[in-house]
TILOGU-208620 format. One line per 10 residues: number of its first residue (from 1); for each residue x negated, z, y negated of C-alpha. Coordinates in steps of 0.1 Angstrom, whole numbers, plus 5000, padded with zeros to 4 digits. Each point is the difference from the previous one (the first is absolute). Layout:
N
NUM	X/Z/Y ~ ...
END
This chain:
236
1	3265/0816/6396 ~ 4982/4981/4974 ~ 5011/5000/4961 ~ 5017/4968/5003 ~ 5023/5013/5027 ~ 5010/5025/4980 ~ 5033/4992/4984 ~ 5004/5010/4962 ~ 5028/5022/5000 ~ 4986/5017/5028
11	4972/5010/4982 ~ 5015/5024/4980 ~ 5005/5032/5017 ~ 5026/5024/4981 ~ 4989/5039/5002 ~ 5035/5019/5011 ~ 4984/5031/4983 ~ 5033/5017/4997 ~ 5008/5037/5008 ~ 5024/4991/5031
21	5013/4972/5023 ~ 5035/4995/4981 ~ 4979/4996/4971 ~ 4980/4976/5015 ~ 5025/4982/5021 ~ 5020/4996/4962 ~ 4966/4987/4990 ~ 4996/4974/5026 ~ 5034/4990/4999 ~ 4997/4993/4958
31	4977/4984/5013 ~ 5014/4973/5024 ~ 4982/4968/5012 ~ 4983/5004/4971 ~ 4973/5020/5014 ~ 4984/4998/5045 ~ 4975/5029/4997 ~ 5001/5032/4992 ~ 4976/5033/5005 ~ 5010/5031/5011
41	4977/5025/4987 ~ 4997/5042/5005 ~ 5024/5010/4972 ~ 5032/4978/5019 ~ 4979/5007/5038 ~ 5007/5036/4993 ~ 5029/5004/4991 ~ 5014/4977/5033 ~ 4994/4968/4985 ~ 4982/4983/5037
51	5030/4991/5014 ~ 5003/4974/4975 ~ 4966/4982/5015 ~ 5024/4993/5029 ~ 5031/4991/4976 ~ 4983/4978/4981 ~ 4981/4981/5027 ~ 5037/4994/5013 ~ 5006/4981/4973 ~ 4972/4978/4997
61	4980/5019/4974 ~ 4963/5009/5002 ~ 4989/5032/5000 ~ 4968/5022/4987 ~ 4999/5030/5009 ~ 4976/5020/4981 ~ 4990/5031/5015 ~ 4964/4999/4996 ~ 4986/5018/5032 ~ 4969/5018/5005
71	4995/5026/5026 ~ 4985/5002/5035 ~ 4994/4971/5019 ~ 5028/5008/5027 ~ 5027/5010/4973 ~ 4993/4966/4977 ~ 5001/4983/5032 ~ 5035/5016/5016 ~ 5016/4996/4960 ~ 4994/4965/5001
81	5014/4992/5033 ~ 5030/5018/4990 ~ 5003/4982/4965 ~ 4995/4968/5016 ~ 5027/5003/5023 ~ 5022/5003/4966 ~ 5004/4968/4985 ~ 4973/4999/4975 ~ 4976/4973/4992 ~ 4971/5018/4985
91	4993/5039/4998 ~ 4975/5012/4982 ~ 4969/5022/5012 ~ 4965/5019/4975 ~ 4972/4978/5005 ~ 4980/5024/5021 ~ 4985/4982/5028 ~ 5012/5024/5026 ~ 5032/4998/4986 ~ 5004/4961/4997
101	4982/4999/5039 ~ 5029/5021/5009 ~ 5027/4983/4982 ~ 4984/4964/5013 ~ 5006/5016/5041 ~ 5035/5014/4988 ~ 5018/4968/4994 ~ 4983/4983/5030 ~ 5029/4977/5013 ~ 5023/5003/4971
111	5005/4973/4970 ~ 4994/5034/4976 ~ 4971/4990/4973 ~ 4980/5026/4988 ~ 4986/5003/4962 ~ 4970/5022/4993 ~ 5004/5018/4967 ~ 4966/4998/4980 ~ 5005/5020/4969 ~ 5031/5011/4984
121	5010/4978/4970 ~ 5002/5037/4979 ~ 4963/5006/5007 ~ 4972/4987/4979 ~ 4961/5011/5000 ~ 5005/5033/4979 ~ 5028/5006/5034 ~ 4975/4992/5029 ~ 4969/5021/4985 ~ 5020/5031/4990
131	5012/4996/5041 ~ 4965/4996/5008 ~ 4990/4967/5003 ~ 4968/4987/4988 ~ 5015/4964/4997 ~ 5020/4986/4980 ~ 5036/4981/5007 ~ 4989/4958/5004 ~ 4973/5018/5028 ~ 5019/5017/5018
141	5027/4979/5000 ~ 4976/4967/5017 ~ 4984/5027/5024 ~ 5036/5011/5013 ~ 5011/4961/5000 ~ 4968/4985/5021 ~ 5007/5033/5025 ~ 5039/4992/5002 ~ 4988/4963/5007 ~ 4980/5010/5029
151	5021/5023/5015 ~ 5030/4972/5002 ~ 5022/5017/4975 ~ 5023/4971/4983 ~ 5000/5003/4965 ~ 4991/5024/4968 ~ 5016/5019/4974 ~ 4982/4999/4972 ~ 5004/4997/4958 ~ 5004/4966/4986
161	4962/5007/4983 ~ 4987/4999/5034 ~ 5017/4968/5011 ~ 4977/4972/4993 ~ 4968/5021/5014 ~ 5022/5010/5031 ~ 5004/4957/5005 ~ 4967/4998/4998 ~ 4990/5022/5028 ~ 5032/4996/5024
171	5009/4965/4995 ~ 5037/4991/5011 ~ 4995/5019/5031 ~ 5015/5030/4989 ~ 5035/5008/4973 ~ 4996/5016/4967 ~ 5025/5022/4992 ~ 4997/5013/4964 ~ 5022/5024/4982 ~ 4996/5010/4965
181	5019/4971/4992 ~ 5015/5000/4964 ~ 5020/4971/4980 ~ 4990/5000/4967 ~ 5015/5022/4978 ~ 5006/5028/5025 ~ 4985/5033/5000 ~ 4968/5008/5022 ~ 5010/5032/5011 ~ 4979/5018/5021
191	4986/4968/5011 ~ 4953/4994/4986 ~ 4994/4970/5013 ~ 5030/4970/4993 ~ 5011/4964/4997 ~ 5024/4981/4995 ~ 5015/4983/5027 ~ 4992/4964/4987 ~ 4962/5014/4996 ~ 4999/5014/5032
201	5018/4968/5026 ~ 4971/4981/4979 ~ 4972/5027/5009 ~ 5012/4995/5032 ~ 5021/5024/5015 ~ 5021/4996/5027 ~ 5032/5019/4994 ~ 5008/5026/4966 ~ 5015/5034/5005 ~ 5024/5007/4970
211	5019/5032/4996 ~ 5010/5018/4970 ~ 5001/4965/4982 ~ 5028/4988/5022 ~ 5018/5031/5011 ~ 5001/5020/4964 ~ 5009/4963/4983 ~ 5034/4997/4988 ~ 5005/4967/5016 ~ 4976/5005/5035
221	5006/4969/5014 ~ 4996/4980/4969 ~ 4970/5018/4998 ~ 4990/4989/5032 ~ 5013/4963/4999 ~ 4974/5000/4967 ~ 4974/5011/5021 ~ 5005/4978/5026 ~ 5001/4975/4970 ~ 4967/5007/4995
231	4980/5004/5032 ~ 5019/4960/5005 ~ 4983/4988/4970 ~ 4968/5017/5002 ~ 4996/4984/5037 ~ 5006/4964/4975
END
């Protein structure tokens, strides 16, 4: 799917990072037709949040299911088959190329699009040396994006500071999915490396992942139809 097939309100993809499905089910349905994608990360995963993949799906919504995989070949592989079976339209895997190979073979058949994480948006260069790394973040983060690019993975999560290099060396062959996405005037959080959405559609990212912006606001779907506000006039 190219950029320009990518409609604007479905660009913004709404982090149920919630403690349990009623909570997020409330969420979504606050919510409404405001909002047609949402992720489903660990904290809501654990605590039997899947079934809404399916749920959701049901109703026409999109689905990002962010469980960021990395194991053995065989496991990556049999999770993915499983997740794709779900509902979901993208799940997330490391950027190990083992792991995105594995991933890649797992969906084989399925409509299921896999993202390879590159670097977590909480980790800057102080992060990747003291876990021993001798590069720094913008390195690693093209390395793992030219090897997901070979190895037919579909798209990249990455920080909105790595978008415009990541365009560079992808082209619009693969999505760019960044998180660390915060409207101006909202705390960072645990979040290094941010923009706001505006900046970030204009960088040239694909789709935005906002959480604690939407789902902590007093008004979440306000919140989000300002958002999506935003992302529509920053494509002009």
């Amino acid at each position: 799917m190219t950029q320009a097939e990518i409609a604007p309100k479905d660009r913004l993809i709404v982090a149920l990072d919630l403690p349990s499905p009623a909570a997020a089910e409330a969420m979504i349905d606050q919510l409404g037709d405001s909002v047609t994608f949402y992720k489903i990360g660990y904290q809501l995963a654990y605590a039997g949040g899947l079934p809404l993949i399916g749920k959701l799906a049901d109703k026409g919504k999109k689905v990002f299911a962010d469980l960021k995989m990395h194991d053995i070949g065989n496991t990556v592989a049999r999770g993915v088959e499983s997740i794709a079976k779900s509902g979901a339209t993208f799940v997330t895997v490391h950027a190990y190329p083992q792991t995105m190979k594995a991933a890649v073979e797992g969906r084989a058949g399925s409509r299921l699009r896999i993202l390879a994480v590159t670097v977590l948006t909480s980790y800057n260069d102080d992060d990747l040396h003291a876990a021993g790394y001798r590069i720094g973040v913008s390195e690693l983060v093209e390395a793992r994006a030219q090897q997901a690019q070979v190895l037919g993975v579909d798209g990249i999560v990455c920080s909105p500071e790595e978008v415009g290099n990541l365009r560079k060396i992808v082209g619009h062959q693969m999505e760019l999915v960044t998180p660390g996405i915060r409207p101006a005037g909202s705390a960072t959080g645990d979040q290094k490396r941010i923009m706001t959405p505006g900046r970030a559609i204009a960088a040239g990212a694909d789709y935005l992942v906002v959480g604690r912006p939407v789902v902590e606001a007093a008004d979440p779907k306000a919140v989000a139809e300002a958002i999506q506000a935003e992302i529509a006039q920053a494509l002009g």
